[in-house]
C-alpha positions in Angstrom: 73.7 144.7 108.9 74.2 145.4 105.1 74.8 142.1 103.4 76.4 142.3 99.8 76.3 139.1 97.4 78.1 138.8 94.0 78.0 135.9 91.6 80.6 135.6 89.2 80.8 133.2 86.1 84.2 132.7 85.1 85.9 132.8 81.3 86.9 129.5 79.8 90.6 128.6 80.9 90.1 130.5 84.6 92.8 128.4 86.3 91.8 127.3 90.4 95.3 129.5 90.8 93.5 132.7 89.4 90.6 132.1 91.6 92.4 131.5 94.7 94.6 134.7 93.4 90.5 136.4 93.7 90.0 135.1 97.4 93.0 136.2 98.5 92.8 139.5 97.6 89.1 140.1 98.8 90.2 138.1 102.3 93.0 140.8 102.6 90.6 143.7 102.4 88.6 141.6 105.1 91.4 141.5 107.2 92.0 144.8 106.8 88.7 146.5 107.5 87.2 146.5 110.5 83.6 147.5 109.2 83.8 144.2 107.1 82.6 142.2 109.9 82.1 138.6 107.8 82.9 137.4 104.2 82.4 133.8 102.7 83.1 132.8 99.2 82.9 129.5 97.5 82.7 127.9 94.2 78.9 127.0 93.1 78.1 123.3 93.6 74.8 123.4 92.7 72.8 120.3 91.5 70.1 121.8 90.0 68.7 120.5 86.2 69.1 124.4 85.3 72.0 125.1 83.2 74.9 126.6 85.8 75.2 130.4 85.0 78.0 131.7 88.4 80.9 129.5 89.3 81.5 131.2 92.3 80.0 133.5 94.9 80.8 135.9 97.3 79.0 136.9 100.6 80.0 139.7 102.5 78.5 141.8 105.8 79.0 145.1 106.8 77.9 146.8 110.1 76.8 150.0 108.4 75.9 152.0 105.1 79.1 153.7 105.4 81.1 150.8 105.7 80.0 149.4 102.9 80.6 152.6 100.5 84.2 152.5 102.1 84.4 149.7 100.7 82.7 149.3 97.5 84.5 152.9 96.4 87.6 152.0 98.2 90.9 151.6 96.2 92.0 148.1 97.5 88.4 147.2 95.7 89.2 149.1 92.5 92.8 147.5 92.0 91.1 143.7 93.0 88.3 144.6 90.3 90.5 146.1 87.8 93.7 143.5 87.8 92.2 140.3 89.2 88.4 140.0 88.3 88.2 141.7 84.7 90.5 139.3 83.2 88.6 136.1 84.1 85.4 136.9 84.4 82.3 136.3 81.8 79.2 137.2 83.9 78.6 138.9 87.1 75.6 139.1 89.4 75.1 141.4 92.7 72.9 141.7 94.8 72.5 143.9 98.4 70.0 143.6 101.4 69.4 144.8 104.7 69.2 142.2 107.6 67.2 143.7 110.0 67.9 147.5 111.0 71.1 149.0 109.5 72.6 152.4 110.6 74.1 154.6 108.5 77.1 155.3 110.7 
């Protein structure tokens, strides 16, 4: 399984509507794709002493390589990037690993 992890850090003024507006569209493209097999997103409650750099994160596991590109080059991606995700956020983080053995196809 291919599991792909974003942090984001949100601009000052992000409303919780803009946010939910975020999930929404990224549970939609879950929904939609069968290669998508989980997703989990939440706001960062860390209590650590270290100054708080992500508001939220994003988890997301794929069954395949190929899956994964559909997605990450996929329009319904673009247009969620492009109108929902540039406007609000400040920082962003990603990160992708393999959990155990994942096939290309």
């Amino acid at each position: 399984m291919h599991r792909h992890i974003i942090s984001l850090g949100f601009k000052e003024g992000t409303t919780d509507e803009q946010v939910a507006d975020v999930e929404r569209g990224f549970r939609a493209i879950h929904d939609s794709m069968p290669g998508m097999v989980a997703i989990s997103m939440g706001r960062n409650i860390s209590e650590s002493r270290r100054r708080r750099r992500y508001d939220w994160v994003m988890t997301m596991d794929f069954a395949t390589r190929s899956a994964y590109r559909e997605y990450s080059q996929g329009e319904q991606h673009d247009r969620i990037v492009a109108e929902k995700l540039v406007p609000i956020v400040s920082a962003i983080s990603g990160v992708d690993y393999d959990i155990g053995e994942t096939p290309e196809e």
